[in-house]
C-alpha positions in Angstrom: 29.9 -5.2 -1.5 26.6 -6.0 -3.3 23.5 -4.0 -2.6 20.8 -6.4 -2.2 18.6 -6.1 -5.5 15.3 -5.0 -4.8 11.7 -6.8 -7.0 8.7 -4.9 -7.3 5.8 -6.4 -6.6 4.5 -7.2 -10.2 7.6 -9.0 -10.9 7.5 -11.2 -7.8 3.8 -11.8 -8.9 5.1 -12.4 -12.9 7.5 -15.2 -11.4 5.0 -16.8 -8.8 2.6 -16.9 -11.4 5.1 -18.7 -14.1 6.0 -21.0 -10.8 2.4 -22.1 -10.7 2.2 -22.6 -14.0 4.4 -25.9 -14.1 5.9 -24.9 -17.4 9.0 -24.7 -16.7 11.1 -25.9 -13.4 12.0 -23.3 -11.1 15.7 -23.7 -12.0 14.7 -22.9 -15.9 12.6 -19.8 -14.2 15.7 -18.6 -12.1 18.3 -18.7 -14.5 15.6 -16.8 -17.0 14.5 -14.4 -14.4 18.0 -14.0 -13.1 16.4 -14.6 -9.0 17.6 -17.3 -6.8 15.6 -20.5 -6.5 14.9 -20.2 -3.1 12.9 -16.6 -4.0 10.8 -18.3 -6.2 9.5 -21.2 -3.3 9.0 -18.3 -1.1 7.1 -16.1 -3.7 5.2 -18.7 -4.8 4.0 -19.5 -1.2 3.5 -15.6 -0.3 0.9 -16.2 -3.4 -0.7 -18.9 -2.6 -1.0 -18.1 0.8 -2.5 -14.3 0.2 -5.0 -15.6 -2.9 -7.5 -15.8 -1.0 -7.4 -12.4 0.0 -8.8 -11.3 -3.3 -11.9 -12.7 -3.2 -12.6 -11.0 0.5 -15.3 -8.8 0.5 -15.2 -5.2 2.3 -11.5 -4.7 3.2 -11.9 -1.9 -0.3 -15.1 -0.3 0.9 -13.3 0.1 4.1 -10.2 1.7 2.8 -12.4 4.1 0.8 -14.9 5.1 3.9 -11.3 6.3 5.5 -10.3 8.6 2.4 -14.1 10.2 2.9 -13.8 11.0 6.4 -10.3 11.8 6.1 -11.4 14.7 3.6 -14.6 15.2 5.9 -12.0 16.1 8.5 -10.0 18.1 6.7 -12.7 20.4 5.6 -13.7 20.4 9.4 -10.4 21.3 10.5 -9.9 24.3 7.9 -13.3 25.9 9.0 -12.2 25.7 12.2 -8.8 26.8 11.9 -10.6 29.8 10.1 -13.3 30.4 12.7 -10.5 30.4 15.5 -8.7 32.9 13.2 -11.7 35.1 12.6 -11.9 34.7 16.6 -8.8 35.8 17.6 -8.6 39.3 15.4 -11.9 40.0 16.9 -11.2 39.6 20.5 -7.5 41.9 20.2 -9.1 44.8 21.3 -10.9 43.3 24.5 -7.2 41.2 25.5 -4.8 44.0 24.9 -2.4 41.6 23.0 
């Protein structure tokens, strides 16, 4: 049995790209690529479909305010896992454990 081969996603993009290009047909593209015709139609669609996603504005900002508080938290969490620490050794002699 063949294992399905897997494309990265620069390669799909390489191929959609020489698709759009009108070049060469997709036939000429397949055998050279060594991808089923069909792959490049749907590639090719998958890109022009999502282009206009690059010229959206805020989706990166948005992504990058999640990092920040993602470290904010983590920071919060580690003086607090400390403080609780700090806690805990402290009240021993008043709990008996």
């Amino acid at each position: 049995m063949s294992k399905r081969k897997q494309h990265s996603p620069e390669f799909k993009a390489k191929v959609a790209l020489e698709a759009l290009k009108g070049e060469q047909t997709v036939a000429d593209l397949a055998s050279r690529f060594g991808v089923h015709p069909t792959m490049i139609h749907t590639w090719k669609r998958a890109l022009l479909e999502g282009a206009s996603g690059v010229f959206e504005r805020g989706d990166r900002k948005a992504s990058e305010i999640d990092e920040e508080q993602a470290r904010e938290l983590h920071a919060k969490i580690g003086e607090l896992a400390v403080a609780n620490d700090f806690l805990s050794r402290k009240l021993k002699p008043w709990t008996g454990t």
